[in-house]
C-alpha positions in Angstrom: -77.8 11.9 -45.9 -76.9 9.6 -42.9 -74.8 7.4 -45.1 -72.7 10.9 -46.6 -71.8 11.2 -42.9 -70.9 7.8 -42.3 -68.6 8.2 -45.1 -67.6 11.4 -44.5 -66.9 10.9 -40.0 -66.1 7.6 -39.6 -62.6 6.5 -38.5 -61.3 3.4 -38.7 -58.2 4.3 -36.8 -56.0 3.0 -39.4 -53.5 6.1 -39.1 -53.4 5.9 -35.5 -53.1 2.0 -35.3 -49.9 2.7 -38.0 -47.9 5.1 -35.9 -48.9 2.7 -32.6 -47.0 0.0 -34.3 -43.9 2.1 -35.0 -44.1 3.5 -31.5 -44.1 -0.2 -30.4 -41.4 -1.1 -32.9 -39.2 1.6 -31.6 -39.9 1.7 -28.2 -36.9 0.7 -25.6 -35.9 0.8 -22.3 -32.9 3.2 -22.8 -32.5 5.2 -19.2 -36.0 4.2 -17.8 -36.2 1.9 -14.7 -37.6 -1.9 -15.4 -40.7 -0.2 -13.9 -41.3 2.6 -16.1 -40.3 0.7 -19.4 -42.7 -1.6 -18.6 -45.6 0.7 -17.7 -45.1 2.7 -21.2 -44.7 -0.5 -23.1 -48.6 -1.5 -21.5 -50.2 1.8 -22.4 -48.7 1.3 -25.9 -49.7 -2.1 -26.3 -53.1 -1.9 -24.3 -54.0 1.5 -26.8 -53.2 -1.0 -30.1 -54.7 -3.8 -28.9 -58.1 -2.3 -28.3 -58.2 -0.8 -31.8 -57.1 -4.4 -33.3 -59.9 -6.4 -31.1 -62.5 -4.3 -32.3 -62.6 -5.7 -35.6 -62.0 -9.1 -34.7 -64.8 -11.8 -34.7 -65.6 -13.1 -31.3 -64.9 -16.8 -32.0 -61.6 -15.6 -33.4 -60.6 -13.0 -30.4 -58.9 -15.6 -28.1 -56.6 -16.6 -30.6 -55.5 -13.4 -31.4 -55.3 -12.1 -27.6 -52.8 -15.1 -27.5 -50.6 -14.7 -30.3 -50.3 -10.9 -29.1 -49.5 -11.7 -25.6 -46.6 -13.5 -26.9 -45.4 -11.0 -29.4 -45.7 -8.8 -26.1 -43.7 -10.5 -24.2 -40.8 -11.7 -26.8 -40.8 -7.6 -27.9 -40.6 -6.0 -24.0 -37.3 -9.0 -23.7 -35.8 -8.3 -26.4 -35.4 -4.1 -25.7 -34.4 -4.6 -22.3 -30.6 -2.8 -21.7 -27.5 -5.1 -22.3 -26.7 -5.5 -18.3 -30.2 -7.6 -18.1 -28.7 -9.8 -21.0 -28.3 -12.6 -18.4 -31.4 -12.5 -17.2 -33.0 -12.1 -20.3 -31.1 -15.2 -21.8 -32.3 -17.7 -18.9 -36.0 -16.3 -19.3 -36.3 -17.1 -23.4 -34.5 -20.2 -23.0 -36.9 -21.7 -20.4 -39.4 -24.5 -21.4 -42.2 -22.9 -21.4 -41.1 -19.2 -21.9 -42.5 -17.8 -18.6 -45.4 -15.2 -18.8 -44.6 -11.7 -19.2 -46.1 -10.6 -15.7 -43.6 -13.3 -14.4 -40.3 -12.0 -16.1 -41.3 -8.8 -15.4 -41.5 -9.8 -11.5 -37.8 -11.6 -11.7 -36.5 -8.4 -13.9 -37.4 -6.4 -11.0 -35.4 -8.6 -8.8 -32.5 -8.4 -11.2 -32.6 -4.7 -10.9 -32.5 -4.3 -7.2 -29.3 -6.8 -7.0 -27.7 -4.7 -9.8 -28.4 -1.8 -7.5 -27.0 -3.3 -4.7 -23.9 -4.5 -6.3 -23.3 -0.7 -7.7 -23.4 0.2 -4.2 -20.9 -2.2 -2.7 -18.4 -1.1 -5.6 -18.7 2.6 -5.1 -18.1 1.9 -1.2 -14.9 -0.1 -2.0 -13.6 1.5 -4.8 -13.7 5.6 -2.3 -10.2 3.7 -0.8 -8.6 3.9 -4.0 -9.0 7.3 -4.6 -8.2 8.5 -1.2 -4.9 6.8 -1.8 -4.3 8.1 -5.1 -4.9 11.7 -3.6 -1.9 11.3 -1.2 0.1 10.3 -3.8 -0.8 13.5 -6.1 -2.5 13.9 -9.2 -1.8 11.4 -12.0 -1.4 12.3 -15.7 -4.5 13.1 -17.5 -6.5 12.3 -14.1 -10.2 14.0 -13.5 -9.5 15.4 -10.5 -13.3 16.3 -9.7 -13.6 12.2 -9.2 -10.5 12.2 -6.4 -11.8 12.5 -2.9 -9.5 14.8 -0.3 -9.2 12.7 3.2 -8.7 15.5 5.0 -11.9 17.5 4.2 -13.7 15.0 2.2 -14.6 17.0 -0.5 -13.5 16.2 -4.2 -11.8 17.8 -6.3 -7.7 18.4 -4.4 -6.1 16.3 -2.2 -4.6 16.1 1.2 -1.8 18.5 0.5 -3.5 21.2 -1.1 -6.6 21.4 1.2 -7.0 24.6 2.6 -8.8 23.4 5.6 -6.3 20.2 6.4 -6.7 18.6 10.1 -4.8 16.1 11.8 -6.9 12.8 12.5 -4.2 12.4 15.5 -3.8 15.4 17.3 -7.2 17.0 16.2 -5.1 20.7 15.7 -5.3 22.1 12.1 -3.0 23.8 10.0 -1.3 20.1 9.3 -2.2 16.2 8.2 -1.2 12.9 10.3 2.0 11.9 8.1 3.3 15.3 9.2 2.0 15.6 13.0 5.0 16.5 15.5 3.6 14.7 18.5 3.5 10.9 16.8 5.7 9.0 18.0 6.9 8.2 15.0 7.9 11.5 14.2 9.2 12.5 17.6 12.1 9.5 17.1 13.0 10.9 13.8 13.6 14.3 14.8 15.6 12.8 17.7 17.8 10.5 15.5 18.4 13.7 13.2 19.5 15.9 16.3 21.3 13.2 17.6 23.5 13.0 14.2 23.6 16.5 13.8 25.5 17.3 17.2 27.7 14.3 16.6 28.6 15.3 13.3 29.5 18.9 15.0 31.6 17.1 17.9 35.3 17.8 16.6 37.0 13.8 16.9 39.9 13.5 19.1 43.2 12.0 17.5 43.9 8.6 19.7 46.3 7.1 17.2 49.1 9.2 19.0 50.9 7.1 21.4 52.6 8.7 24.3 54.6 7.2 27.2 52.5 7.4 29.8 50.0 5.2 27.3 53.0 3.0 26.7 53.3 2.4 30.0 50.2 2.1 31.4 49.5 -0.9 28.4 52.6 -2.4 29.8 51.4 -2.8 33.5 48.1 -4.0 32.4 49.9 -6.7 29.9 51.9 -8.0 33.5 48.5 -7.2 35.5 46.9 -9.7 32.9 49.6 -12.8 32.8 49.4 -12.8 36.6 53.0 -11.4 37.0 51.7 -9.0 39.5 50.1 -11.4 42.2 49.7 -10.6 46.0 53.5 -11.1 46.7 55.2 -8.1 47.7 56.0 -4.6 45.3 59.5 -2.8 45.8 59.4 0.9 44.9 62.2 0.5 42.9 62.7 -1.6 39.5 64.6 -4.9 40.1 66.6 -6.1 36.8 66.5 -10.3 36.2 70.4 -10.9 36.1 69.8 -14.2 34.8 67.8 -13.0 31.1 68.4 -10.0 29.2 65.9 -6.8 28.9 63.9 -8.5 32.2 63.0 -6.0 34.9 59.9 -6.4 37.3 58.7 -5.0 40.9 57.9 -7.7 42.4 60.8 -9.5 44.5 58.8 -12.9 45.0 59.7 -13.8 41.3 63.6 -13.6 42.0 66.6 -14.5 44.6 69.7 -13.2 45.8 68.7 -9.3 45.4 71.3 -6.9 46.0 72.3 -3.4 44.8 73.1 -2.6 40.7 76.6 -1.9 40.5 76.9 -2.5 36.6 77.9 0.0 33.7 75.2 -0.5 31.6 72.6 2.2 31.2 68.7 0.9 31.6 66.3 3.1 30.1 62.8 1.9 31.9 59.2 2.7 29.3 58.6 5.9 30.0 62.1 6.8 28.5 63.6 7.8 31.8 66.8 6.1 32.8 66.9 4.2 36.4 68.0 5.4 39.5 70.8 4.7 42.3 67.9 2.5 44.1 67.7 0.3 41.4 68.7 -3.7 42.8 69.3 -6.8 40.6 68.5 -10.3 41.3 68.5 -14.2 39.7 
């Protein structure tokens, strides 16, 4: 009778020991933090060992406690996620291959710097797509991963934000780049008034020459060759006897003046012709 039970209740655990080993076989890190991988990989491993050191002799059990704690550690390596690969590499290749409660301490190490890193790129690549929202949306582009500056949400940039605010003046309703008390903007809306009430100011035609501008550039030709010095003006023209087409006012440059008796008619610059007071000298 007790032997039928034996036979009949008695488990070996052979069924569960075969679906520990593919559990173990297919187990991997996948999503899970170096923490959690590591704590399921144990509670695999510590459930299949127990079953496999019950049936081993006692003399024998060190041995086999070894051999597993290698296989243990070369299996929780090797189905670690590609961006430990690095870490992974300079564990295996170490003389001796540390113990697995040792990688497991520098894999957590190699986690937190990865983290870290993550970080710092995330906070340095925000920048880029502020920029890329002022200059619109690109072809093909998610917009749900372009920040607006103005609000800070995601999603539309400056231009389109419903609630835009200038970082300058503080007033709403506009964004910095368009703000009509910068500076910037003030002496552009100048320069363009300034233009436009030039380009309205009708331009004066100064290529006509008249005779009062004929002879003013006369007198300040003689004014500038010295011919009109402190000596003393006459009213009246004086004509150089001694050179042809020479008249001046002044009476120091000449001698023996006396009145114009001659036929000739002089026709001064402004195209009037001289008078009866007109004198001659040499």
């Amino acid at each position: 009778m007790w032997e039928y039970l034996k036979k009949v209740y008695n488990q070996d655990h052979t069924a569960r020991r075969s679906q520990l080993e593919y559990e173990i076989a297919s187990y991997t890190q996948g999503n899970l933090s170096i923490q959690d991988y590591f704590s399921g990989f144990n509670n695999l491993w510590g459930e299949f060992t127990d079953i496999i050191y019950a049936t081993v002799p006692e003399e024998s059990l060190s041995v086999v406690q070894e051999i597993h704690e290698q296989s243990k550690r070369d299996q929780f390596l090797m189905k670690l996620r590609p961006e430990f690969e690095v870490t992974r590499s300079n564990l295996m290749n170490r003389a001796p291959v540390p113990s697995l409660d040792i990688c497991f301490g520098e894999l957590l190490r190699e986690e937190q710097r990865l983290a870290t890193q993550a970080t710092y790129q995330h906070d340095t690549m925000i920048p880029t797509a502020v920029a890329y929202a002022a200059h619109g949306k690109g072809k093909g582009r998610d917009m749900r991963t372009v920040q607006c500056f103005s609000c800070k949400e995601y999603g539309h940039i400056a231009n389109n934000c419903a609630r835009k605010s200038c970082n300058y003046c503080k007033k709403p309703g506009h964004i910095i780049k368009d703000c009509p008390t910068r500076p910037q903007n003030r002496q552009a809306h100048a320069y363009q008034a300034t233009v436009g009430s030039a380009s309205s100011t009708p331009i004066n035609d100064s290529s006509t020459l008249t005779t009062e501008k004929v002879q003013q550039m006369i007198l300040s030709a003689f004014s500038a060759l010295g011919l009109q010095g402190n000596g003393s003006l006459s009213p009246s023209w004086l004509v150089d006897s001694g050179a042809s087409n020479h008249m001046t006012s002044s009476s120091d440059t000449l001698s023996n003046i006396r009145p114009y008796t001659g036929s000739t008619h002089i026709q001064i610059a402004n195209g009037s012709g001289v008078g009866q007071d007109t004198r001659e000298g040499a």
